[in-house]
N, C-alpha and C positions, 0 to 999 in steps of 0.2 A: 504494500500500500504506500508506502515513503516514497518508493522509486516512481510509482504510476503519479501519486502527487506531485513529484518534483518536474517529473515530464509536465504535467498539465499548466505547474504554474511558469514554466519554463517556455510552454507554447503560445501562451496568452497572446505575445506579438504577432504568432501568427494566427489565431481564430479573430474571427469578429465578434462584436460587446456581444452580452446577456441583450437585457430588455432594453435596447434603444428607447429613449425618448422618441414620439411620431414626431414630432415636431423639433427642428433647430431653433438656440437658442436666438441666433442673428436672424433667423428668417420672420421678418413680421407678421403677425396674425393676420391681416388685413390682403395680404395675399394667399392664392387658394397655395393648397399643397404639391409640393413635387413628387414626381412621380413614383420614387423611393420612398418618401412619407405614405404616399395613397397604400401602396405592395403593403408596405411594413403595418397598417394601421389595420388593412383588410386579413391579415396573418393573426395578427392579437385576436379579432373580432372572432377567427374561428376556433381559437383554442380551447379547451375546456378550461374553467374556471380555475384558479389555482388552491390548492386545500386551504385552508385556516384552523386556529388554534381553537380549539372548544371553548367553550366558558366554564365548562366542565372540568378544564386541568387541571391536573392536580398539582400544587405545588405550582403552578406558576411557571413550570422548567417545561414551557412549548416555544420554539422556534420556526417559521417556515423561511424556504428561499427558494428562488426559482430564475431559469437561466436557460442557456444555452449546454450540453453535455459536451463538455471538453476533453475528457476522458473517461475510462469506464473499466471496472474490475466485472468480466462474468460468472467468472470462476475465482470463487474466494477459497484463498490457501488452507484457509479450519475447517472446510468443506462443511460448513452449514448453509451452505444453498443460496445464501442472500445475494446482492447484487449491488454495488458500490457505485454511485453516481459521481463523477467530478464536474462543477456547476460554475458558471462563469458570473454567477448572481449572486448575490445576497454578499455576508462578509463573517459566516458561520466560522469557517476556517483558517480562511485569512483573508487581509482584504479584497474585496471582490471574490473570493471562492468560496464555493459549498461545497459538502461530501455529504449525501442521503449514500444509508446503511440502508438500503428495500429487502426487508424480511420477504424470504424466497415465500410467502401466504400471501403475500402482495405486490411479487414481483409480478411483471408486465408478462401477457404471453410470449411477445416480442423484444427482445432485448433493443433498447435504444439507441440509434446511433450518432457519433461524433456531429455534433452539429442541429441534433431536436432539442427543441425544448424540457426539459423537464422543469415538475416544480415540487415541493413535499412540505412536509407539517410533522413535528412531533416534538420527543423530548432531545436535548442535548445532552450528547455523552462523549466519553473519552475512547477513541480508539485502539485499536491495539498500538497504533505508535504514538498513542497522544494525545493525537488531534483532534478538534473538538470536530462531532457530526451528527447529524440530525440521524437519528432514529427513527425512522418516515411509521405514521400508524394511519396518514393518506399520502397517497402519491397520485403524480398525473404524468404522461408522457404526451407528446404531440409528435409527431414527426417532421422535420424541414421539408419544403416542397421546395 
């Protein structure tokens, strides 16, 4: 997991951001959108919602974050099934990145690839090397078109 993190946070230069803003900051409201903003705005519009934190938490220890999947573990080495997201959103792990832990009872059919969105919700915990990661108890994937 170090090594796959170190890659992802090492590629960052070359992936494109998490959730763009639709809109530039220099560009005036008053003019219509470009045609990068229209794609980008109509991409959000058909994603599935992204999870949130109950009001039910307990303890308070709920996080979500949601991005683009910059890297990804399929096969975890303690062979308990689960499915390790690296996330170009949120700032769980370190700035700008997330790691969702997706317990294999809530893994995707489809393993998702470099470049979909994902997003998750749950408790914060300690890795096995560490690092802080959501415990996903929802998740969402979307595919890039």
């Amino acid at each position: 997991m170090r090594r796959l993190l170190l890659v992802a946070v090492l590629g960052l230069s070359a992936c494109g951001g998490g959730d763009a803003p639709t809109t530039r900051p220099d560009h005036p409201a008053d003019l219509p959108p470009t045609p990068r903003e229209q794609r980008e705005a109509r991409e959000v519009a058909k994603r599935p919602p992204a999870p949130s934190c109950g009001a039910d938490t307990a303890g308070g220890n709920c996080s979500t974050a949601q991005g683009r999947v910059i890297a990804l573990e399929s096969v975890d080495p303690d062979g308990d099934g689960d499915l390790h997201l690296i996330l170009l959103g949120g700032s769980i792990t370190a700035p700008g990145i997330s790691v969702l832990d997706v317990n294999k009872d809530l893994r995707p059919k489809v393993d998702p690839k470099i470049g979909d969105w994902a997003a998750g919700a749950g408790p914060v915990y300690s890795g096995s090397h560490g690092q802080h990661q959501i415990q996903v108890t929802a998740v969402e994937v979307w595919p890039h078109r």
